[in-house]
NUKOLKE-501176 format. One record per residue (C-alpha): residue in one letter; x, y, z. Coordinates in steps of 0.05 Angstrom, whole numbers, padded with zeros to 5 digits, always signed. Layout:
BEGIN
aXYZ ...
This chain:
BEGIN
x+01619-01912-01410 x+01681-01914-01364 x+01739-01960-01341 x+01741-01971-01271 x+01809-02000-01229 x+01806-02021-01164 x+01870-02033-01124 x+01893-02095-01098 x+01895-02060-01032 x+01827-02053-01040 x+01801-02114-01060 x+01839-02159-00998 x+01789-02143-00952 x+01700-02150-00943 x+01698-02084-00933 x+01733-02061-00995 x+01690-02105-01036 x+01627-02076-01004 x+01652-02011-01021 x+01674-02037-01103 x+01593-02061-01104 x+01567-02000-01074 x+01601-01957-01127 x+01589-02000-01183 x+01507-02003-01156 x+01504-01924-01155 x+01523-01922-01233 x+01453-01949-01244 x+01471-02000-01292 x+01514-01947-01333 x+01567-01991-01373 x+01628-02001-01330 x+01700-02035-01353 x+01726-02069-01282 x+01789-02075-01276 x+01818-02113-01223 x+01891-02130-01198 x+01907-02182-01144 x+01885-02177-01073 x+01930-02154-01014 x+02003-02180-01019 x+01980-02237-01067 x+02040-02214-01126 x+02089-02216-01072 x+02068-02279-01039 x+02065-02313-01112 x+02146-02282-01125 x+02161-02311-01055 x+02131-02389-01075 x+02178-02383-01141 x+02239-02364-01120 x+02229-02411-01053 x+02219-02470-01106 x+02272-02445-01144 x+02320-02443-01087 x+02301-02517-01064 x+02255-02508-01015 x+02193-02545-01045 x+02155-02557-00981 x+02163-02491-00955 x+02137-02461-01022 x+02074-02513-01012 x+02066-02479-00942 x+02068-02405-00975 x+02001-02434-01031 x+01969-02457-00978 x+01969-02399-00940 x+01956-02350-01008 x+01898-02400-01025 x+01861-02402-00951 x+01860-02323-00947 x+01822-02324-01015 x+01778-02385-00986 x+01763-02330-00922 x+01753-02283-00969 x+01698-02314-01004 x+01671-02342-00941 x+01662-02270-00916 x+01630-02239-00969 x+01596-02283-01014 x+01523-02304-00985 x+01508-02359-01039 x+01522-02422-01016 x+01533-02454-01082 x+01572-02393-01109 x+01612-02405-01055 x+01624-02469-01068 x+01633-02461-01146 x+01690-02411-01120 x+01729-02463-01077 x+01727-02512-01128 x+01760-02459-01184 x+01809-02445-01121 x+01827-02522-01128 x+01847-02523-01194 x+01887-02462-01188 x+01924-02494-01137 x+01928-02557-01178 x+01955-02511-01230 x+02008-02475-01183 x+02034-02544-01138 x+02054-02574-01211 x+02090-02498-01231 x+02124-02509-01160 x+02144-02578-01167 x+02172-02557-01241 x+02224-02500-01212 x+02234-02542-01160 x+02268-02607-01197 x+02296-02556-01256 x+02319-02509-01204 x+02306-02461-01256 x+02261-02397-01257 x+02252-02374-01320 x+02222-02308-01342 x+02158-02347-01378 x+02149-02391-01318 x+02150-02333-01269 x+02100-02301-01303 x+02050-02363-01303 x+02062-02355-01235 x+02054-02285-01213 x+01991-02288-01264 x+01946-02335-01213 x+01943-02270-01165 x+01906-02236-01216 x+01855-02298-01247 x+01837-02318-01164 x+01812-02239-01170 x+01779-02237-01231 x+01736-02294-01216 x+01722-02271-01142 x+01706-02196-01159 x+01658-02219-01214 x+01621-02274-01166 x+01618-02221-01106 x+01581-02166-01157 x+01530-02223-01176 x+01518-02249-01110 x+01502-02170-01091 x+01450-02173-01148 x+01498-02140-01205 x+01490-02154-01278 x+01563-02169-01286 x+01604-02219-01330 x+01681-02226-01333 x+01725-02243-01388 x+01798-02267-01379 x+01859-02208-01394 x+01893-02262-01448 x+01841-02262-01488 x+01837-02180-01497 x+01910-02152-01478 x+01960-02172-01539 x+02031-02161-01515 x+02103-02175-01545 x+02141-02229-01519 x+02185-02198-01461 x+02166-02241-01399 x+02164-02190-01339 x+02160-02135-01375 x+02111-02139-01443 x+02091-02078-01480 x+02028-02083-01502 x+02008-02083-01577 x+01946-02032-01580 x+01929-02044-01650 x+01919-02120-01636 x+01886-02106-01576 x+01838-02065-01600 x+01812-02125-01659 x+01814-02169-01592 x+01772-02111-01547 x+01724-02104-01614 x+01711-02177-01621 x+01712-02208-01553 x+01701-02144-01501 x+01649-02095-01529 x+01599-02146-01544 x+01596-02169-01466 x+01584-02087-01457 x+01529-02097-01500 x+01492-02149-01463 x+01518-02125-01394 x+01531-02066-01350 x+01594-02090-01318 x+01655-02135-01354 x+01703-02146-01300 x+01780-02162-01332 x+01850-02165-01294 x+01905-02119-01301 x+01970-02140-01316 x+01968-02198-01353 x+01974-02209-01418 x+01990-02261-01479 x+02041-02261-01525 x+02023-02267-01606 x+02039-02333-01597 x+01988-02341-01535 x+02035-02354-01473 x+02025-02315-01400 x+02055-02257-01403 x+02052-02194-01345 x+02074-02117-01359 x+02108-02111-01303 x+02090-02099-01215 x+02039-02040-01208 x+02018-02045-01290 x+01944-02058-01277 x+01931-01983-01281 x+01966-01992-01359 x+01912-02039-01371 x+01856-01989-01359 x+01880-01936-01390 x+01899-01986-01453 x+01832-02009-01451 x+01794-01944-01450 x+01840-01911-01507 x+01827-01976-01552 x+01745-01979-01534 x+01760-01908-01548 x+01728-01887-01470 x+01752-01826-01451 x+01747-01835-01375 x+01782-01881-01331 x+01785-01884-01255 x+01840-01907-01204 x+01810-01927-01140 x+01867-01940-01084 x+01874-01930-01014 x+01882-01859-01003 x+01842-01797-01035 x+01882-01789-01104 x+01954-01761-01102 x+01974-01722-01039 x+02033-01678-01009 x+02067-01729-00987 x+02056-01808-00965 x+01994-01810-00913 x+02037-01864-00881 x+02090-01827-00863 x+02054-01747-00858 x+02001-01727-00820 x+01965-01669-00848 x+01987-01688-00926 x+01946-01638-00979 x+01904-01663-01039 x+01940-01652-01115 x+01874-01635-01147 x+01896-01626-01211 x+01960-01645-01256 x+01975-01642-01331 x+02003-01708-01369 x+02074-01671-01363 x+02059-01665-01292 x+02047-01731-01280 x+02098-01762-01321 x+02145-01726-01278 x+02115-01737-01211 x+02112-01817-01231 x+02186-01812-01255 x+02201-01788-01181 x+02169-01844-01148 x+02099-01812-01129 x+02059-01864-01101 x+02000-01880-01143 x+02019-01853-01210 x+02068-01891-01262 x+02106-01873-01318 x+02077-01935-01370 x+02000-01903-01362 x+02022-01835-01372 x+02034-01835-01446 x+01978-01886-01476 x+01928-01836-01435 x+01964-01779-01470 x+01956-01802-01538 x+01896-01817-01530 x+01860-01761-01494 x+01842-01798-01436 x+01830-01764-01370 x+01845-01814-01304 x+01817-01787-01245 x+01844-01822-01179 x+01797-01829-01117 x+01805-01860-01052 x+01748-01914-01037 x+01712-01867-00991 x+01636-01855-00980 x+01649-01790-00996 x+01699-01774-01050 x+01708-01696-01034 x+01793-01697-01057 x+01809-01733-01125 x+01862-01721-01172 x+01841-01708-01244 x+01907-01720-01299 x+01882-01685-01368 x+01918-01645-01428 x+01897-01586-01390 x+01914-01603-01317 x+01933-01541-01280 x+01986-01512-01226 x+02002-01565-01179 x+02024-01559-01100 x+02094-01590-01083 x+02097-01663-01073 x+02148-01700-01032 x+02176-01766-01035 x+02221-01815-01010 x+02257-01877-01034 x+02302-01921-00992 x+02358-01960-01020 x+02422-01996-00982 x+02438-01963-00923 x+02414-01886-00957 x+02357-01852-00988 x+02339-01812-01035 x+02289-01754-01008 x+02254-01720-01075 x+02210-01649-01075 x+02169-01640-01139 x+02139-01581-01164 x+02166-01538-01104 x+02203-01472-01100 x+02277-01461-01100 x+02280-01425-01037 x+02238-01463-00996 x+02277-01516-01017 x+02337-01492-01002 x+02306-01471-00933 x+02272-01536-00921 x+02344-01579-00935 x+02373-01532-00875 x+02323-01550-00836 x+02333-01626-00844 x+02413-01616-00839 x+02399-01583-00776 x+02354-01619-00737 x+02372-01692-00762 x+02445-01678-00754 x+02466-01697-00812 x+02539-01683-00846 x+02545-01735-00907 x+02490-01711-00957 x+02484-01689-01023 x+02438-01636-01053 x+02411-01622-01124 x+02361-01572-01153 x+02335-01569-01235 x+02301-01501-01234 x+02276-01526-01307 x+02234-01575-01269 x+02220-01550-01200 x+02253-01605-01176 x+02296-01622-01115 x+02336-01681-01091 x+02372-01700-01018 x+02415-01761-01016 x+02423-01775-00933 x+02422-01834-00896 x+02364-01893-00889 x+02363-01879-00818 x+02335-01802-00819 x+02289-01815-00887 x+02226-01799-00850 x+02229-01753-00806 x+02264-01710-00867 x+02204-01722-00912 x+02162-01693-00841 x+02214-01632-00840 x+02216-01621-00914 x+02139-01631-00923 x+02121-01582-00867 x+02168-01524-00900 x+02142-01536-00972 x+02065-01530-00956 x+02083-01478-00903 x+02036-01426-00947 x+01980-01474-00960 x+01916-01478-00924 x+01901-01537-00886 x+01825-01559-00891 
């Protein structure tokens, strides 16, 4: 048995759900957790409707749902062959929108946004997916059923932000989850929503989806969970800014804890330590055909390549080497001084942690993580 995420950035496209079913088929009916967050820029669209109803602007927050809710309506159009499934979709689409115009039309009299209501709202991203991922599986011919995050995931009560509550979760996973696993292959849930012990919406915070299947697997007691995102598992640096970046085959739970501290793009600090505890090993894959470079995160791990990073605030940046060597380091910072032409920066190294930092402005981020990229893999073989 395994838990299985897939990516909003997968999901927001046919193709990406032709690839989810084609995985799922080639497990041949081997018991599968899905876990699913929502598609494309859907969070971000549903923050956008809030705060546009919070700030007065009612109609233009209408605008924004009808645009969310049409590229879901396309989406189902495109990849769902059964007429009448398709149809049973649009109408669930109906009364989710329904359910959103009269959260819109709330913030917008109160002109109020509260932490509880925000969360009823960013949670629709995630129910539109659940209920299109599971009809897309059957319409390929998948044994799959779905069951609704609230009725599993147990949280506290802080809107936004919840910490889950594992030993509730796991009476909810034992009497409402594993018996679906015994009757079918596939149980498709959302990530990041939860309910409060008093049963209100509650979400764990952007990006938390890969908390819920690692949660899930350590309470179901699975001890294998994979991430699949847009790019083959953690790399050198970000693919969208680096040509050439180098697969991070292997990292320890320290290793990973630290990389997600420093902003490495697919890993996060909140699914590091429930994985820990409970010996379960996350392997992260990209969604292609062929999945020849993974990264595996286990109690054993192993020595891991640098990795560097970049984060942009107002006006500077903060550029961030993990795992690297001092020298090359202090080489690679040179480098970037030299060629970006640069005179207001600030430089830090932790030789406890392998770690370097480079404060410098917005303007030169990139090309710096290019320059400082190149010099730390300098020794490594390209494939």
């Amino acid at each position: 048995m395994i838990v299985m995420k897939f990516g909003g950035s997968v999901l927001g496209s046919p193709e990406g759900l032709h690839r989810m079913v084609q995985i799922l088929r080639e497990r041949d009916r081997k018991p599968a957790v899905v876990v699913v967050s929502a598609m494309g820029s859907s969070t971000r669209d549903l923050e956008r409707i809030a705060s546009l109803a919070r700030d007065g602007s009612a109609s233009e927050a209408m605008t924004a749902a009808d645009a969310l809710l049409a590229v879901h309506r396309v989406l189902v159009d495109q990849t769902i062959a059964d007429e009448a499934m398709r149809e049973g979709l649009h109408g669930m689409m109906q009364e989710t929108r329904h359910e959103l115009d009269a959260l819109i039309e709330g913030i917008a009299i109160t002109r109020q946004l509260t932490p509880r209501t925000l969360d009823a709202v960013m949670a629709i991203g995630e129910l539109l997916s659940l209920h299109i991922v599971r009809h897309v599986l059957t319409d390929a011919g998948l044994d799959a059923c779905s069951i609704d995050a609230r009725r599993v995931v147990v949280t506290d009560g802080m809107h936004g932000n919840a910490s889950p509550l594992p030993e509730q979760t796991a009476l909810r996973a034992e009497h409402d989850l594993r018996p679906l696993l015994e009757r079918h292959p596939i149980v498709v849930i959302q990530g990041f929503v939860g309910r409060a012990e008093d049963g209100v919406t509650t979400t764990m915070g952007k990006e938390s989806s890969n908390l819920t299947a690692v949660l899930l697997a350590s309470v179901l007691n699975i001890h294998d969970v994979m991430i699949y995102t847009d790019v083959p598992g953690v790399r050198s640096c970000d693919p969208s800014v680096c040509d050439a970046t180098l697969p991070r085959p292997s990292m320890s739970y320290a290793q990973a804890r630290l990389a997600a501290l420093h902003g490495v793009k697919v890993l996060y600090p909140t699914m590091i330590e429930p994985a820990e505890r409970a010996g379960v090993s996350i392997t992260i894959a990209g969604m292609q055909v062929a999945m020849t470079e993974v990264t595996r995160i286990s109690a054993s791990g192993g020595p891991c390549g640098p990795i560097v990073t970049g984060t942009a605030t107002a006006g500077s940046s903060i550029l961030t080497c993990v795992f690297g060597s001092g020298t090359a380091w202090l080489d690679a910072v040179r480098t970037v001084v030299e060629q970006c032409s640069i005179e207001q920066f600030d430089v830090t190294w932790s030789a406890a942690d392998s770690i370097g930092t480079m404060t410098l402005p917005e303007r030169v981020l990139h090309q710096a993580m290019i320059l400082v990229h190149q010099r730390m893999t300098s020794h490594e073989t390209r494939p």
